[in-house]
N, C-alpha and C positions, 0 to 999 in steps of 0.2 A: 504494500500500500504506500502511495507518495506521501510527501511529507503534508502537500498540503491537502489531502484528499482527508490524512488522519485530524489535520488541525478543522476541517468542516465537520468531522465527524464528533468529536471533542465538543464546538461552539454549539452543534444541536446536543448534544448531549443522546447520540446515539452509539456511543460504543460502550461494550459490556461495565458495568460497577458505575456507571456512571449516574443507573439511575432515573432518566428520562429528564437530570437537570439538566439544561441547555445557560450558556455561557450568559446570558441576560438572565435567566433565571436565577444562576446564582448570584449574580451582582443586586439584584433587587431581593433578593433571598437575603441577603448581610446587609440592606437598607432595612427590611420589615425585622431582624432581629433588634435593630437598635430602636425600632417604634415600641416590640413588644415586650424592651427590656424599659422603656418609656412608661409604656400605660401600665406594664406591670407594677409600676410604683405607686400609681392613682387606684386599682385595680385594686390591690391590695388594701387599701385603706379603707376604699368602698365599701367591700366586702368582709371587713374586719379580718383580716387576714387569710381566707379562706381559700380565692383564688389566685393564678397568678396564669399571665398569657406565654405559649411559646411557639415558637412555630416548629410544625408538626417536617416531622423524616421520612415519613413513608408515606404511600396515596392508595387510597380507599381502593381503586381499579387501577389494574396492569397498565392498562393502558392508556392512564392520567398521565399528566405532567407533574414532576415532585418540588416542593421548594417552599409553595407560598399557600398552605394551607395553614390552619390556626387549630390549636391544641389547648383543654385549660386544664392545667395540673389544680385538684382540687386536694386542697390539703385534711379533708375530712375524713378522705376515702384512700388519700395516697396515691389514685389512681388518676394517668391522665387518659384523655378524652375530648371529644371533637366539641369545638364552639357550639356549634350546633345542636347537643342536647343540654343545653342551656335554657332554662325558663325566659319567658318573655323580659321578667323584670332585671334577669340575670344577664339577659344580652343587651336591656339597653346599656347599664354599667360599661359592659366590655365593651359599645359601641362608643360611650362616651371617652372610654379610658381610651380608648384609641385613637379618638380624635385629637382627646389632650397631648398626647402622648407624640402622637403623628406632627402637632404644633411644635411641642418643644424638639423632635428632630430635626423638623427644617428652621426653626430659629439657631439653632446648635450648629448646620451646616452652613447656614447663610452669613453666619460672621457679621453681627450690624442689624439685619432684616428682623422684625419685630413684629409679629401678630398679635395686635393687640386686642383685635374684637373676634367673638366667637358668638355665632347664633348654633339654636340648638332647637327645632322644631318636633316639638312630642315627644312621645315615650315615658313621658311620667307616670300617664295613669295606669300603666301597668306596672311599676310599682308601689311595695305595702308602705306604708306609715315609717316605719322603722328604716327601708332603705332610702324613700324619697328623705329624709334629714343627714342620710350618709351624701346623698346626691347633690343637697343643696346645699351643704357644709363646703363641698368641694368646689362649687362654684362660686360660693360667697369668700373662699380662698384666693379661688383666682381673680377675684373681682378687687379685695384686696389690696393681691400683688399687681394692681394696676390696669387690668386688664379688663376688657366692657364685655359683658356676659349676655348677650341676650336670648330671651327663652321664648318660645312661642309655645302658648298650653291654655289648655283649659280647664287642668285641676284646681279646684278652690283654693288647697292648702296651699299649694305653691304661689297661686297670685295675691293671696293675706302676707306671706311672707315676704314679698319685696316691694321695697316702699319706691322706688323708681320705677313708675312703667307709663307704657302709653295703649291707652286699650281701643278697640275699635268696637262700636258700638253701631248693631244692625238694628234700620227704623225702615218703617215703611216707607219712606223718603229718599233710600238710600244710608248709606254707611257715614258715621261723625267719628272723629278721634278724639278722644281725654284724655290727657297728659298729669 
């Protein structure tokens, strides 16, 4: 085999042990470990210790591509397992930890670059009491450390608890906003 027949084969990531990771795969495979060593730190707190994010090594079918699938090692059970049998209220957490998480990479890579505003559109009402105040603890964290949190929701609890909002109110005349 040529040299550069085996370097095509290598970049798709079609020669044996390799796995089915192709050479972009792995380079964005060591970008999402550093997201999910990221949100792992949010993640963690959310969930009072319980989960933590990793990215998974092997793929569900043969004939997947390997690299950039998501694993939550649950520390109750010891065992890990796919995002996806995650509860409703359990994945927004990891949805949110991820997004945190995914900010503070690209601020981290960007040297200077600064996100400072984050919207965050539902997902609250599917969770209980006890995690929606892990949720809003974390955003009233980052709000904080400087940074503009905006929520769009319709759970009561959550809009009593922030005294800054602007709400959009539906009249038979069309839509007013309240500040």
């Amino acid at each position: 085999m040529s040299v550069f027949k085996k370097l095509e084969q290598v970049a798709k990531g079609n020669l044996p042990g390799t796995e089915n990771l192709s050479l972009q795969r792995y380079v964005l495979a060591g970008f999402l470990d550093d997201v999910t060593a990221a949100a792992t730190y949010r993640l963690r707190k959310m969930s009072k210790g319980r989960y933590q994010l990793q990215r998974s090594l092997t793929t569900q079918n043969k004939r997947a591509t390997a690299g950039l699938d998501l694993d939550v090692l649950d520390d109750f059970t010891g065992e890990s397992r796919s995002v996806n049998t995650l509860s409703g209220g359990e994945m927004f957490l990891a949805s949110l930890s991820l997004a945190l998480g995914l900010s503070d990479v690209v601020q981290s890579y960007a040297g200077g670059v600064h996100l400072d505003s984050l919207f965050i559109d539902e997902g609250f009402g599917s969770l209980d009491s006890a995690t929606l105040d892990d949720a809003i603890e974390t955003l009233m964290e980052l709000n904080q450390g400087g940074r503009m949190v905006g929520v769009i929701s319709h759970v009561n609890e959550l809009k009593e608890r922030i005294d800054k909002k602007i709400e959009v109110k539906h009249t038979a005349n069309g839509s007013t906003v309240v500040f």
